[in-house]
One Martini backbone bead per residue (centre of mass of N, CA, C, O) as a GRO file, in nm:
protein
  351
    1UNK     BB    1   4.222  -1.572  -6.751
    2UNK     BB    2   4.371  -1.283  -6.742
    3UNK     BB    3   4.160  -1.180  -6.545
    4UNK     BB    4   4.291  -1.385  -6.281
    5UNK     BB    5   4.606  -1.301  -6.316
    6UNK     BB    6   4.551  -0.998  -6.279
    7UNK     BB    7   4.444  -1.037  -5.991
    8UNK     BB    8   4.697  -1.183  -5.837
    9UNK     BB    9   4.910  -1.002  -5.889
   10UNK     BB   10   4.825  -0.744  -5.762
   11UNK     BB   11   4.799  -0.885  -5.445
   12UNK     BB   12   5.095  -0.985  -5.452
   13UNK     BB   13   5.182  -0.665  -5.436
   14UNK     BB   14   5.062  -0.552  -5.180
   15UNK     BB   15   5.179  -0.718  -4.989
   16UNK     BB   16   5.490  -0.610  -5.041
   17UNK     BB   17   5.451  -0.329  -4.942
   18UNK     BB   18   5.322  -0.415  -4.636
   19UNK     BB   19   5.610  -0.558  -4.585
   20UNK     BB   20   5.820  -0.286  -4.642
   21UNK     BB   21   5.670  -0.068  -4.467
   22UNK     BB   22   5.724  -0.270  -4.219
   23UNK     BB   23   5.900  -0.277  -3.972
   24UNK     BB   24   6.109  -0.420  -3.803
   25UNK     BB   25   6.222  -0.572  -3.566
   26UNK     BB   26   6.313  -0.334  -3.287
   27UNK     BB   27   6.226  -0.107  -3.468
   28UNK     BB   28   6.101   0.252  -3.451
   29UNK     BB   29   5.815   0.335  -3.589
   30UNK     BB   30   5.711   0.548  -3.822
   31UNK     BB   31   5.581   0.860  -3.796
   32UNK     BB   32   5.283   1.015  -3.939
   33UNK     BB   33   5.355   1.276  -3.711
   34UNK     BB   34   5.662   1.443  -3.650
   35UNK     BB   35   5.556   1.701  -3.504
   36UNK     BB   36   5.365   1.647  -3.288
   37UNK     BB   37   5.561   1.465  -3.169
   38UNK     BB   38   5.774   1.625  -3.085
   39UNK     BB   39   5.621   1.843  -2.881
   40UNK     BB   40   5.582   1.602  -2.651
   41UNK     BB   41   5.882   1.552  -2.619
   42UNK     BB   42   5.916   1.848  -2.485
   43UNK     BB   43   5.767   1.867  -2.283
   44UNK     BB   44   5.815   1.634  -2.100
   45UNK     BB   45   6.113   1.764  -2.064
   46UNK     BB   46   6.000   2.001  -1.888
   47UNK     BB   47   5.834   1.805  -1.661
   48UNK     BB   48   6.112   1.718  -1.547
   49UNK     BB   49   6.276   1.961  -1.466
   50UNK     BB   50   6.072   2.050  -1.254
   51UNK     BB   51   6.067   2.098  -0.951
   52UNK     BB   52   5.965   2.015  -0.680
   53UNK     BB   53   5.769   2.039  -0.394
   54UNK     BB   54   5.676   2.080  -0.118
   55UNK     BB   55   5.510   1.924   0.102
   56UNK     BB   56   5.354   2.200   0.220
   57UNK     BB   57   5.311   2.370   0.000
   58UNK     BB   58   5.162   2.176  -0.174
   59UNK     BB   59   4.929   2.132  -0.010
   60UNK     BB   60   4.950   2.444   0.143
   61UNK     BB   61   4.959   2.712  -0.007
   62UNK     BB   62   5.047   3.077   0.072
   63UNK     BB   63   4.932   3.342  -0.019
   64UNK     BB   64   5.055   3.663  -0.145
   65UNK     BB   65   4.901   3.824   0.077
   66UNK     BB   66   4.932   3.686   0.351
   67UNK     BB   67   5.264   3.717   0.357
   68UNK     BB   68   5.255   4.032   0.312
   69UNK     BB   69   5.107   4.060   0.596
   70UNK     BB   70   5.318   3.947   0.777
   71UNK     BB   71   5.541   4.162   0.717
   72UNK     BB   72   5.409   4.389   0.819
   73UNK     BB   73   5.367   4.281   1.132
   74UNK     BB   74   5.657   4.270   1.194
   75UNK     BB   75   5.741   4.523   1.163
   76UNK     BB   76   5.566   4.657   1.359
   77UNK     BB   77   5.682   4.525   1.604
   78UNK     BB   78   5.975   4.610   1.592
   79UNK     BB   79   5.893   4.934   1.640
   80UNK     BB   80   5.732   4.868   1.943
   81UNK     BB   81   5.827   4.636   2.026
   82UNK     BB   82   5.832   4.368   2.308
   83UNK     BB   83   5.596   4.308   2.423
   84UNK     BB   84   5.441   4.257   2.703
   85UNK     BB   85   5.350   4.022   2.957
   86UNK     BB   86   5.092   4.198   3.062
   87UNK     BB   87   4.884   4.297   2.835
   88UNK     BB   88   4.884   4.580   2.704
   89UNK     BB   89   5.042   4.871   2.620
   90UNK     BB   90   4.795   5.057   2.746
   91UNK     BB   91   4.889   4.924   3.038
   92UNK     BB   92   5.186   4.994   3.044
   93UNK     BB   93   5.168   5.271   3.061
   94UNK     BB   94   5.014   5.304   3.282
   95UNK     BB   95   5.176   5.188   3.492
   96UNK     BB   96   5.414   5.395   3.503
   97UNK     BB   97   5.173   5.622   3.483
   98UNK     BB   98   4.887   5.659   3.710
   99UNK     BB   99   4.803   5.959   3.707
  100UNK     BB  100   4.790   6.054   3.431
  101UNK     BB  101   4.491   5.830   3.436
  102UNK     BB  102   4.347   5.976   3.668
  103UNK     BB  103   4.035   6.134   3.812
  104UNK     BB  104   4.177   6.240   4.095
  105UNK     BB  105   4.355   6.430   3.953
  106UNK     BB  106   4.394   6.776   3.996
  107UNK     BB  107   4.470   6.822   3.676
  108UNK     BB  108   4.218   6.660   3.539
  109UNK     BB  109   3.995   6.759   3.330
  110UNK     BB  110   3.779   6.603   3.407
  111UNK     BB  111   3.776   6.664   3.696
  112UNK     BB  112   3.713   6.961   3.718
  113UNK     BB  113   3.428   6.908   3.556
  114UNK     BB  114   3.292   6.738   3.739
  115UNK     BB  115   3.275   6.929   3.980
  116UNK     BB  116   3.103   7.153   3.839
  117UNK     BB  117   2.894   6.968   3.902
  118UNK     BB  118   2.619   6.832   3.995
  119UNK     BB  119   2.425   6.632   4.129
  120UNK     BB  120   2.246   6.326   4.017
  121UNK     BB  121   1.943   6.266   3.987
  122UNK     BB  122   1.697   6.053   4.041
  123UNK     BB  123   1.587   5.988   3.739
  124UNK     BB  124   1.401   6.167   3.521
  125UNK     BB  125   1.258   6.476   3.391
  126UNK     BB  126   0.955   6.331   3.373
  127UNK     BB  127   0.924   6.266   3.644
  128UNK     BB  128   1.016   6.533   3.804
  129UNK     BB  129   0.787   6.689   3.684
  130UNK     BB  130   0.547   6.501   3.793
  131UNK     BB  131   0.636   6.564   4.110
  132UNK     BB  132   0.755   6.853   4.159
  133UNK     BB  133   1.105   6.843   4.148
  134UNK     BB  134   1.128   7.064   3.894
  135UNK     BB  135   1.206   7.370   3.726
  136UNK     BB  136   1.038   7.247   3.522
  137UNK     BB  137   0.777   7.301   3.324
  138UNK     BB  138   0.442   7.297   3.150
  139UNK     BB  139   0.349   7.338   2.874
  140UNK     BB  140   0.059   7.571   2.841
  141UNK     BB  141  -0.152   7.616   2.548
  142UNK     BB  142  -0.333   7.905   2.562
  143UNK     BB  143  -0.591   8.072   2.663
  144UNK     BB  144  -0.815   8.171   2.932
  145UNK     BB  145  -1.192   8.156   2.826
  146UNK     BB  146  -1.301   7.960   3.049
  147UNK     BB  147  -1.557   7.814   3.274
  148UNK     BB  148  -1.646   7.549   3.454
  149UNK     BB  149  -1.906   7.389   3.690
  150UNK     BB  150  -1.999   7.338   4.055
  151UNK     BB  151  -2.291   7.332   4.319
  152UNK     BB  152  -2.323   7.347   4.678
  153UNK     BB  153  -2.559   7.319   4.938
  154UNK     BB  154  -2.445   7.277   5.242
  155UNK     BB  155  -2.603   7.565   5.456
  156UNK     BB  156  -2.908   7.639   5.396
  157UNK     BB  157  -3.126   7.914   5.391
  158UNK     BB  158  -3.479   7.888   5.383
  159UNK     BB  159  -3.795   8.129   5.249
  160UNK     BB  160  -4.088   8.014   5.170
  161UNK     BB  161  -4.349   8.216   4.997
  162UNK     BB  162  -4.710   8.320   4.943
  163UNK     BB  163  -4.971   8.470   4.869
  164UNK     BB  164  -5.259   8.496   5.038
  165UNK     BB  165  -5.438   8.392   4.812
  166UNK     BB  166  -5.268   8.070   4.770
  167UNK     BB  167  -5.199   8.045   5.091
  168UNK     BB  168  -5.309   7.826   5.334
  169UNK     BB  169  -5.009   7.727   5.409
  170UNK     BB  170  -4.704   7.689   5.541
  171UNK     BB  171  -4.455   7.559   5.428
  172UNK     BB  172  -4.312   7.439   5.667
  173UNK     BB  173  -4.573   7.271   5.767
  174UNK     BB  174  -4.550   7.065   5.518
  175UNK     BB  175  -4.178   7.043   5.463
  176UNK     BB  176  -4.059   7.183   5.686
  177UNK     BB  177  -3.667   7.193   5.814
  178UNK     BB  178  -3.532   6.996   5.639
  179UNK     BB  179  -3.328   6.849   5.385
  180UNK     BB  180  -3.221   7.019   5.089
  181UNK     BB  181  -3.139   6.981   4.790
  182UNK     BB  182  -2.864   7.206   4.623
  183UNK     BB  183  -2.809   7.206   4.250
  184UNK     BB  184  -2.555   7.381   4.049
  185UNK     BB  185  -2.450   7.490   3.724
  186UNK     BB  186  -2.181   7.626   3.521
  187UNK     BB  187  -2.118   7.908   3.273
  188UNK     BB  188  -1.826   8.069   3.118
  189UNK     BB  189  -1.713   8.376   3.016
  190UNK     BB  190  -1.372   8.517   2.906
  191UNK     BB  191  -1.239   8.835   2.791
  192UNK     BB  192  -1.068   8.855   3.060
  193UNK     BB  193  -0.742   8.744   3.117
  194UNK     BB  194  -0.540   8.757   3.426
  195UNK     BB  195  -0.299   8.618   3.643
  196UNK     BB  196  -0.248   8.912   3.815
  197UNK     BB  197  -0.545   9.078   3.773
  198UNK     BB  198  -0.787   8.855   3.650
  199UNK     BB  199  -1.152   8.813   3.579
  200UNK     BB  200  -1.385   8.879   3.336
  201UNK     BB  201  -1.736   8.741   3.350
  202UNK     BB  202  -2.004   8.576   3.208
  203UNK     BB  203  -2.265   8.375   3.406
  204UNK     BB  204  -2.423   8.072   3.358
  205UNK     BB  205  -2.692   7.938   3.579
  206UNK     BB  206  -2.816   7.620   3.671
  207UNK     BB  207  -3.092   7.509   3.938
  208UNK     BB  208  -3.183   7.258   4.221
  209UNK     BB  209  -3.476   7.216   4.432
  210UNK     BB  210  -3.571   6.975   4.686
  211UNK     BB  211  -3.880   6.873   4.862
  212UNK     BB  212  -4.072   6.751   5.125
  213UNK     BB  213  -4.431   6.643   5.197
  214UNK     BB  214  -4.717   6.667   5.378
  215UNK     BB  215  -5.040   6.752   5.473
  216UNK     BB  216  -5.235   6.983   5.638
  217UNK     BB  217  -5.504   7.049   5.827
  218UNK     BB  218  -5.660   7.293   5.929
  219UNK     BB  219  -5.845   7.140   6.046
  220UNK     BB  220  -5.985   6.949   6.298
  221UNK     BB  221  -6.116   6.675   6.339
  222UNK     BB  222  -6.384   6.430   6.464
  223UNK     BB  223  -6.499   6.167   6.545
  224UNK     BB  224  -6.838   6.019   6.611
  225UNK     BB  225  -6.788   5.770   6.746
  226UNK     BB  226  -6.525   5.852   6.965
  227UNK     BB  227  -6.397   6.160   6.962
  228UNK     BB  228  -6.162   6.130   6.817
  229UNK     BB  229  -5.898   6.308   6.685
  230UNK     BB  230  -5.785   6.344   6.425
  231UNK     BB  231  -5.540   6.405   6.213
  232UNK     BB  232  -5.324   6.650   6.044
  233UNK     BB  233  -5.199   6.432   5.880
  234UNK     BB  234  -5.189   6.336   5.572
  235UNK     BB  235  -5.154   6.136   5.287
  236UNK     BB  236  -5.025   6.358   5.106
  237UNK     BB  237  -4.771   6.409   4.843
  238UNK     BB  238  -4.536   6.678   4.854
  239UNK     BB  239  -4.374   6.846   4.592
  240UNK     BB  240  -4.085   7.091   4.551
  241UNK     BB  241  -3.951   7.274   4.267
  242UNK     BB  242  -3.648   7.434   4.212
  243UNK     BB  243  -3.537   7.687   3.898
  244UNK     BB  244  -3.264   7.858   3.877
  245UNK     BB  245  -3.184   8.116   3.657
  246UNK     BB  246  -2.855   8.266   3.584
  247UNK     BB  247  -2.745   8.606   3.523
  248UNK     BB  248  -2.384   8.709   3.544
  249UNK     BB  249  -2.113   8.919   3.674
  250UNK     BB  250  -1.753   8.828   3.732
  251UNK     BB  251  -1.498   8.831   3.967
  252UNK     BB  252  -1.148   8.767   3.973
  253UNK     BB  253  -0.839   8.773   4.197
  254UNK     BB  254  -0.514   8.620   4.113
  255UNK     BB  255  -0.250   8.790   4.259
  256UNK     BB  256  -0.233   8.465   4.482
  257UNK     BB  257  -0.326   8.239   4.312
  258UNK     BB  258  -0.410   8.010   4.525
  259UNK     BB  259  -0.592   8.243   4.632
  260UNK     BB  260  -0.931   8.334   4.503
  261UNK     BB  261  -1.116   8.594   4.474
  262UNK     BB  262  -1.493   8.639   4.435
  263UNK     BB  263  -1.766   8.817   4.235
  264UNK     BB  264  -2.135   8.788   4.227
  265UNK     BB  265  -2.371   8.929   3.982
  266UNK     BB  266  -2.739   8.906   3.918
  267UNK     BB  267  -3.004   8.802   3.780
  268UNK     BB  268  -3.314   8.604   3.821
  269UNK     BB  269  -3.487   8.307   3.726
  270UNK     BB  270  -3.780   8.140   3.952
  271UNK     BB  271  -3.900   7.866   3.942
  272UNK     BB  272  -4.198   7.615   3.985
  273UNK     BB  273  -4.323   7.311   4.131
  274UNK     BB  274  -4.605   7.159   4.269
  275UNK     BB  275  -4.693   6.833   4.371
  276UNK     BB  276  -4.885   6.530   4.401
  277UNK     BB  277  -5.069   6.241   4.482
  278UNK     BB  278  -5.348   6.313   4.437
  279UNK     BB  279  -5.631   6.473   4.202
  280UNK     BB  280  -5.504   6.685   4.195
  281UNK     BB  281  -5.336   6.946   4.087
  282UNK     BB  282  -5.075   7.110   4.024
  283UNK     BB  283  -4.833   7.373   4.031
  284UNK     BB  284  -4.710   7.692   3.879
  285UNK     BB  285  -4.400   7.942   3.855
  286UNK     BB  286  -4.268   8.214   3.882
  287UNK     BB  287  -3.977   8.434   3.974
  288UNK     BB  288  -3.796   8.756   4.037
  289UNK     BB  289  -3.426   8.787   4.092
  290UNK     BB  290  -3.149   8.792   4.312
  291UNK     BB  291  -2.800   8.734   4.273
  292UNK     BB  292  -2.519   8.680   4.562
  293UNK     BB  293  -2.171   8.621   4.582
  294UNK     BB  294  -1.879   8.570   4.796
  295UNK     BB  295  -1.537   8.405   4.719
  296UNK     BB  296  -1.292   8.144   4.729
  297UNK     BB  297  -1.043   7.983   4.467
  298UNK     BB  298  -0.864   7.683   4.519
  299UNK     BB  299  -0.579   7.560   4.381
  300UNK     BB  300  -0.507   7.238   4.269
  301UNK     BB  301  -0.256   7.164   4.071
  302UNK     BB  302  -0.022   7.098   4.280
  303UNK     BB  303  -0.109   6.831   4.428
  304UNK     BB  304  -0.125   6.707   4.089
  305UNK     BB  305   0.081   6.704   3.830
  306UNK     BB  306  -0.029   6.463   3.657
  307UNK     BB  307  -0.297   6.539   3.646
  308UNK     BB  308  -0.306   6.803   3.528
  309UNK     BB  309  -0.168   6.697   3.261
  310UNK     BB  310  -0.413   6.523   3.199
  311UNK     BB  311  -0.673   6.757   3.169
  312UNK     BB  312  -0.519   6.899   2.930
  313UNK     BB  313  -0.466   6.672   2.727
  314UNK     BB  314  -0.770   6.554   2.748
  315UNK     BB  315  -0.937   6.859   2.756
  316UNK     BB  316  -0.792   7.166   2.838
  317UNK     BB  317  -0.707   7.196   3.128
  318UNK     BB  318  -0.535   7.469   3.331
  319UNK     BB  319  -0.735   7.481   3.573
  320UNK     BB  320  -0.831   7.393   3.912
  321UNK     BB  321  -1.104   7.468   4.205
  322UNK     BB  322  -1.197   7.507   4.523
  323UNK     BB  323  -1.512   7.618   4.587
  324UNK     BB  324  -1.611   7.905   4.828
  325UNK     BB  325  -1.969   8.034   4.943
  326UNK     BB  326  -2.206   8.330   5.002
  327UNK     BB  327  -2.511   8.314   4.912
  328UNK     BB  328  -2.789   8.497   4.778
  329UNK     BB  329  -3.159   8.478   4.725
  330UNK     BB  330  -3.414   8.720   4.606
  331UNK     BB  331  -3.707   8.806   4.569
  332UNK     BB  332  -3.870   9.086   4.366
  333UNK     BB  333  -4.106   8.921   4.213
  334UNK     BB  334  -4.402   8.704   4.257
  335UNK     BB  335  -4.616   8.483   4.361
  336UNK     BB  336  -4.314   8.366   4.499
  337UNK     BB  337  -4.125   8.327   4.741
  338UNK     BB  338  -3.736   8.317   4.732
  339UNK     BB  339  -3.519   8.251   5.011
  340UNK     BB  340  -3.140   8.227   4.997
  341UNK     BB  341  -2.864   8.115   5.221
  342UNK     BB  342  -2.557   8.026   5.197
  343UNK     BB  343  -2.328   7.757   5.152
  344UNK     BB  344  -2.082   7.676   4.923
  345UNK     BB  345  -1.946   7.373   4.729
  346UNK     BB  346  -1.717   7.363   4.481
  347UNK     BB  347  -1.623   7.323   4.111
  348UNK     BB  348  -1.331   7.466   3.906
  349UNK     BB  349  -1.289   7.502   3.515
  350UNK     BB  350  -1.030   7.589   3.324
  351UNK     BB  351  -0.973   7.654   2.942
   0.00000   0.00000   0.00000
């Protein structure tokens, strides 16, 4: 019973306290923070107090940098004065003088200096130098101590016959003097060689000449049946080949430059061989003779210079020459005698 009176006791006084501490109605409620709300209410009143900004400034604010260029810009325009009314200032001054800005001005140093210059040629200096109208030259490098080439017997007079003892027939009688094709190659080299004075070299040249014809009989024969003679040309056909193989030495003048004889001398080994088409065998044998030839090689660089280096760029040649020559060949021992002489014409390449 104590304990029920102690216990409604207790809670009657606690109720009491809390309706103690309760503010009346319409008075101020005591705040539990009185230093935190003060700090409050003191910013509140200072964001009161702050001027509001303009509508403008407000929505797009001006940078601090973009102000300070706009017075530097107004500066100088003040300093400048006035811009014109159309175009710059410098074509405004240029309007003022129009002398002192002409190059046609006989006082202008531009105009002065363009006066003592060439007139200006068309196209690039690697063209004119192709074309050969500039006085530019390419330049090749390297000594020229080589050259080889072809030649061609353009219009021999040939002389081929054998020992008695070896020869039925005449040469002629068998191959004719019909046309018969004669190539030579040939390579040089030059220990000595001077564009003004000439050069010396030592030149080795093999070559080919072909014949060809029927055989004839000695004796004409006569059919007994009909008392008609046979033909005197058989039906076997030979071929005879000849190669001349030389070993000379030549001397070139160059002192006219375009224009260059040389003179050709040396001993030769003349090869020969002669087929058949019927059942018998062919024959072979050499014979020993000299050769001489004198001629003059035309340079050909000048006809085109973009051609002449090209030859140089992609072989190494440094000129190249079209060449007339009056060769003879003559046998000096051996079983077949060889005479040939007459015109030859070919290609030689220095480089």
């Amino acid at each position: 019973m104590r304990v029920l009176f102690f216990s409604f006791f207790s809670l009657a006084a606690l109720c009491g306290l809390a309706l103690a501490a309760e503010p009346p109605e319409g008075s101020p409620r005591k705040s539990v923070e009185p230093y935190i709300d003060e700090l409050k209410q003191g910013m509140e009143k200072k964001g009161q107090e702050k001027p509001a900004l303009e509508p403008a400034a407000a929505e797009n604010p001006e940078p601090y940098i973009q102000s300070q260029k706009k017075k530097l810009q107004q500066a100088d325009a003040e300093a400048e004065g006035p811009p014109p009314e159309n175009g710059s200032y410098i074509d405004a001054v240029k309007k003022e003088n129009p002398a002192a800005f002409s190059d046609a001005n006989p006082g202008s140093y531009t105009a002065q200096e363009k006066a003592k210059l060439d007139p200006k040629a068309e196209g690039g200096a690697i063209q004119a130098v192709s074309e050969g109208r500039s006085e530019l030259h390419a330049r090749q490098k390297g000594e020229i101590h080589r050259a080889f080439g072809f030649r061609y017997g353009a219009a021999l007079t040939r002389n081929i016959s054998a020992i008695p003892s070896l020869q039925l027939r005449a040469f002629n009688d068998i191959y004719g003097n019909s046309y018969a094709p004669d190539l030579s190659l040939f390579y040089e080299w030059q220990p000595i060689h001077s564009e003004t004075y000439g050069n010396i070299g030592l030149m080795g040249s093999f070559g080919v000449g072909y014949f060809h014809g029927y055989g004839n009989f000695k004796v004409q024969l006569v059919n007994g049946a009909t008392g008609a003679p046979f033909p005197t040309t058989s039906q076997t056909k030979f071929q005879f080949f000849t190669a001349p193989a030389i070993l000379a030495l030549d001397y070139r003048f160059n002192l006219f430059h375009y224009f260059r004889p040389f003179v050709v001398v040396g001993p030769a080994l003349i090869g020969y061989y002669e087929a058949r088409n019927d059942d018998q065998a062919g024959s072979t044998g050499k014979s020993i003779g000299l050769y001489d030839s004198l001629g003059v090689s035309v340079l050909l660089d000048w006809l085109s210079p973009s051609n002449s280096w090209d030859l140089y760029t992609q072989m190494g040649v440094n000129h190249y020459y079209l060449t007339f020559e009056y060769s003879d060949l003559n046998t000096l021992s051996g079983d077949v005698s060889v005479q040939s002489s007459g015109l030859n014409v070919g290609l030689t390449y220095e480089f």
